[in-house]
C-alpha positions as a Python dict, from the first residue, in 0.01 Angstrom:
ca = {
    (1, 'X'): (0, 0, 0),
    (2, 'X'): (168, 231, -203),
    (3, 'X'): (328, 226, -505),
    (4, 'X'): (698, 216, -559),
    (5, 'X'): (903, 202, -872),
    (6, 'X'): (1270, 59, -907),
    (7, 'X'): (1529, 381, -791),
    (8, 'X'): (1309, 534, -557),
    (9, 'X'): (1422, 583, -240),
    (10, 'X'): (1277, 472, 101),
    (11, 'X'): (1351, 631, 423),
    (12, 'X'): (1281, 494, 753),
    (13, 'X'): (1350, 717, 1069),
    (14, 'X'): (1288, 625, 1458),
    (15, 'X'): (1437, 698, 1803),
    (16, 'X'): (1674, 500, 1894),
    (17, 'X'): (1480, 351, 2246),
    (18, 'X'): (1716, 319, 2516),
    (19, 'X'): (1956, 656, 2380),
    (20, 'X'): (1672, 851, 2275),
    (21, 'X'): (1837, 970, 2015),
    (22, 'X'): (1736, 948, 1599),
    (23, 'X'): (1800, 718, 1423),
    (24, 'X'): (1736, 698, 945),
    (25, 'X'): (1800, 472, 729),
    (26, 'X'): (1792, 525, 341),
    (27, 'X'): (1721, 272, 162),
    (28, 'X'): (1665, 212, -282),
    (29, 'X'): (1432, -26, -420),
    (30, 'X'): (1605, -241, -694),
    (31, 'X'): (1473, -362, -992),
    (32, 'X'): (1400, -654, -853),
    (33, 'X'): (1208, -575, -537),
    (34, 'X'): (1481, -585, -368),
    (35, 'X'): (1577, -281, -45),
    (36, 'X'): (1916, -204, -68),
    (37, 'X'): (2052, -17, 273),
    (38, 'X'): (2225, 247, 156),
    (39, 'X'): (2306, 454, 445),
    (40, 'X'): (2222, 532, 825),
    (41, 'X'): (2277, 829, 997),
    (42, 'X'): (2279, 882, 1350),
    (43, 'X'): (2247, 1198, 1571),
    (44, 'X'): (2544, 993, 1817),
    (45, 'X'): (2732, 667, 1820),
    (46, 'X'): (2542, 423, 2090),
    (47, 'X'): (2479, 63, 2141),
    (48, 'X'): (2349, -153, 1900),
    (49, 'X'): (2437, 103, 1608),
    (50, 'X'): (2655, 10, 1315),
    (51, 'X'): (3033, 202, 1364),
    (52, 'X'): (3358, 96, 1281),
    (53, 'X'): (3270, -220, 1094),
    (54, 'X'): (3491, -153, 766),
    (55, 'X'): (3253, 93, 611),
    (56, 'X'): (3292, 433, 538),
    (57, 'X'): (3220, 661, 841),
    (58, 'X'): (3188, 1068, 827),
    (59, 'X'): (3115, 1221, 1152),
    (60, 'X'): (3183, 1565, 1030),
    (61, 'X'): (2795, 1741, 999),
    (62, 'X'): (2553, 1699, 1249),
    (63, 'X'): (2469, 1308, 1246),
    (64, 'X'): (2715, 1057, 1210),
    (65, 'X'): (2653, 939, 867),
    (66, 'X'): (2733, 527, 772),
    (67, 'X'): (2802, 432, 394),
    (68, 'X'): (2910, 144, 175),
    (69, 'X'): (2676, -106, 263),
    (70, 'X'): (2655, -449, 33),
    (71, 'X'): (2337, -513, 273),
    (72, 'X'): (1987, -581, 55),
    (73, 'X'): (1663, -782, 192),
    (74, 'X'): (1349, -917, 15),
    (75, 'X'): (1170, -821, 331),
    (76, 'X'): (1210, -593, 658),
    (77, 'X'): (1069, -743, 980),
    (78, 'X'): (933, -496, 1225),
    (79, 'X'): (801, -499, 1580),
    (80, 'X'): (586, -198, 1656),
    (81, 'X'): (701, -1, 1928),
    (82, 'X'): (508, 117, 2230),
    (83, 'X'): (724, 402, 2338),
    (84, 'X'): (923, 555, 2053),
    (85, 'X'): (764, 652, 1690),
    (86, 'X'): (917, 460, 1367),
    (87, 'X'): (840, 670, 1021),
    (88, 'X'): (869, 488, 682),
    (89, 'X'): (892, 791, 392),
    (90, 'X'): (793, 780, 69),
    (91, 'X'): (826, 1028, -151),
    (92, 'X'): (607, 1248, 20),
    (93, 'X'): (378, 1020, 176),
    (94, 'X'): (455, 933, 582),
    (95, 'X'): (328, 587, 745),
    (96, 'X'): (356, 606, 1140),
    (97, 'X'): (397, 227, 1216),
    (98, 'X'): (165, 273, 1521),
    (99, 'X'): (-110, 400, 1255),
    (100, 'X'): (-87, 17, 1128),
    (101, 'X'): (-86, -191, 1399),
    (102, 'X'): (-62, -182, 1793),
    (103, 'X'): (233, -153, 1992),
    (104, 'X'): (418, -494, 2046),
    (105, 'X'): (236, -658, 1685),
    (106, 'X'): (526, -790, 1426),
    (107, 'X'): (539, -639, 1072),
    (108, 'X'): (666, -801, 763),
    (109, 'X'): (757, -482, 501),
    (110, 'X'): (802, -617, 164),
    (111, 'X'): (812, -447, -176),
    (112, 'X'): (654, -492, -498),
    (113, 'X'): (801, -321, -783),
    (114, 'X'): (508, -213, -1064),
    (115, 'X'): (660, -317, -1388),
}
């Protein structure tokens, strides 16, 4: 466990498994506990990746970079991966989802914000 506080910032990074290409997500924790997806960036466009759904797309830098998401969840399910590593960031603190459980296991991520 580790210790979050409402306006911090949670990245989560992984390859994207059949493109093999990366794959982030930034997320903010609300005052309520809440994740709020605030963007996703991608090195290309490729199946199964958010693009040209209304929201606010810049593909000028090196990763294609989604905004204006009205997307937040109480709790992220997870299935570890066998073949491709998935990174949750905080502040400066990495957790390797393989380093938690073995590939294939399901993962419930859920914050608690310490009032």
């Amino acid at each position: 466990m580790i210790p979050v506080e409402a306006g911090e910032e949670i990245e989560f990074s992984y390859i994207h498994s059949s493109d093999g290409t990366p794959v982030e997500q930034s997320f903010i924790v609300k005052d309520d506990g809440l994740l709020h997806l605030v963007e996703e960036r991608y090195a290309w466009y490729g199946a199964g990746l958010e693009f040209g759904s209304g929201l606010e797309v810049d593909t000028t830098g090196d990763m294609v970079r989604i905004t204006g998401y009205d997307r937040s969840f109480a709790e992220l399910p997870f299935r570890v991966a066998w073949t491709v590593p998935q990174e949750f960031q905080i502040r400066d603190k990495k957790i390797l989802l393989s380093d938690l459980a073995p590939g294939g296991t399901s993962l419930l991520v859920r914050i608690t914000v310490k009032k």
